[in-house]
C-alpha positions in Angstrom: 73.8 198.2 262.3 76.3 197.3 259.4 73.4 197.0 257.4 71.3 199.9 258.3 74.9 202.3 257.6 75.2 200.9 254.2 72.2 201.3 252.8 72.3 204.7 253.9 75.3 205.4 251.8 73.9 203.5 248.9 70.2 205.5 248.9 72.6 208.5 249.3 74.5 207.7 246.1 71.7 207.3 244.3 69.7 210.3 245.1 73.3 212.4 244.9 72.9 211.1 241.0 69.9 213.1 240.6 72.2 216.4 241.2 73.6 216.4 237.3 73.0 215.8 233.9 76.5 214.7 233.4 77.0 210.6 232.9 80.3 211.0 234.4 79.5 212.7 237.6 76.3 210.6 237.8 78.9 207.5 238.5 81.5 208.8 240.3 79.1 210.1 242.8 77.7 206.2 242.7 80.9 204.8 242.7 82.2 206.9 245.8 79.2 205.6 248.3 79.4 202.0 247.3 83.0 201.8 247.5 82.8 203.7 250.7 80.0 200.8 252.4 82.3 198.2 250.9 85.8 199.3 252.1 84.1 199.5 255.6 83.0 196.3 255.6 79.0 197.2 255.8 77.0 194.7 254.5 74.1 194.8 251.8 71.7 192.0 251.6 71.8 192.2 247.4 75.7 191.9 247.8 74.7 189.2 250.3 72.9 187.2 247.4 75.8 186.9 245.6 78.4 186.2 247.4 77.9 184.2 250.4 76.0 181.3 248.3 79.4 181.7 246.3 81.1 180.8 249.8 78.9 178.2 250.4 79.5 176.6 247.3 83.3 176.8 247.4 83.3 175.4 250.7 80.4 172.4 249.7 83.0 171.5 246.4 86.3 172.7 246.5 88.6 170.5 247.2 90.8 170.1 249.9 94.2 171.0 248.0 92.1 174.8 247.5 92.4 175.4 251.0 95.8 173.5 251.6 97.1 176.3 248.3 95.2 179.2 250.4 96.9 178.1 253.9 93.3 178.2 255.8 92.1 175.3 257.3 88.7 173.7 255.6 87.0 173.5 259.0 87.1 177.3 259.8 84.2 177.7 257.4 81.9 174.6 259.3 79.6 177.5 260.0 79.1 178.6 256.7 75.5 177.0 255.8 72.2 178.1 254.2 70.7 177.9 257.7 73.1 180.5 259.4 73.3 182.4 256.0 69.2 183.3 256.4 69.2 183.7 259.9 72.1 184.7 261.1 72.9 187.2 258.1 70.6 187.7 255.2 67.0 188.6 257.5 69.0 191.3 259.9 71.2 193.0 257.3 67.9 192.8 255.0 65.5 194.5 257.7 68.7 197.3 258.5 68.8 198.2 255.1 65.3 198.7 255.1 65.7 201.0 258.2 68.8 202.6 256.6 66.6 203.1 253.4 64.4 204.9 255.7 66.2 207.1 257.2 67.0 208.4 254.4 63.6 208.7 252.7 62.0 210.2 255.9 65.5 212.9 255.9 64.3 213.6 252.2 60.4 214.3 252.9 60.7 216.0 255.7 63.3 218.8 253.8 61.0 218.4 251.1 58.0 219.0 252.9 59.3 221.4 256.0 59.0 224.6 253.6 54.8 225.1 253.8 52.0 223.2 254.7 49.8 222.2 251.7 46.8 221.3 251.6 44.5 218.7 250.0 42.5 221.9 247.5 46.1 223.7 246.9 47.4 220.2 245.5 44.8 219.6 243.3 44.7 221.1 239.5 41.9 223.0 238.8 38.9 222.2 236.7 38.6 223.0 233.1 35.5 225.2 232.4 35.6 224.5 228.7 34.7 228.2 227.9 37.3 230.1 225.7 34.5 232.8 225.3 36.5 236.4 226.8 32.6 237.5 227.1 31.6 235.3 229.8 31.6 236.5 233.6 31.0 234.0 236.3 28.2 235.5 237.6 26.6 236.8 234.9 23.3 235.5 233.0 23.3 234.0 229.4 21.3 236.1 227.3 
């Protein structure tokens, strides 16, 4: 669920950027969703990436006067493996931001697409007759 909510906000900034010209507005409207998904605590498999093999490694090498100076105890993080990171985290947030990137696609096609029903002939450009003649009618015979 985390995971489907913030890729929702994040497909929403980015498709909010397409609303200007403007480099300025173009980030602050990128800016507000992401900070949004972050200060809530959602969770983005990219993010993900980065930093809980960052956690992994601090826990793997720090030493133990890093945690003694931070006042957390070294075994609270015993869960924090590769294993648990794949399974536990990265697959479900991964496959709710796909869902979350989904819902927002299928929002934008079907406001995009809700106005009139086209069809396959009305979508496709017409054929180039190569005459520039003004003379010629279409049903009439060459002389």
């Amino acid at each position: 669920m985390l995971g489907m909510l913030c890729n929702i906000l994040v497909c929403l900034g980015i498709w909010m950027t397409f609303a200007t010209k403007d480099v300025l507005t173009k980030l602050m409207l990128v800016i507000l969703p992401v900070a949004m998904f972050v200060s809530s605590g959602f969770e983005h498999s990219i993010a993900n990436l980065f930093l809980v093999p960052l956690a992994i490694s601090i826990q793997t090498f720090a030493p133990e006067s890093f945690f003694i100076g931070l006042n957390i105890p070294a075994d609270k993080f015993s869960d924090l493996t590769f294993s648990n990171f794949v399974f536990d985290n990265l697959i479900p947030v991964t496959l709710g931001n796909v869902v979350g990137g989904s819902i927002v696609g299928l929002g934008y096609w079907l406001v995009e697409n809700s106005g009139s029903e086209l069809s396959v002939s009305d979508s496709q450009p017409k054929a180039y007759s190569g005459s520039n003649s003004t003379n010629s009618k279409p049903n009439s015979k060459p002389n």
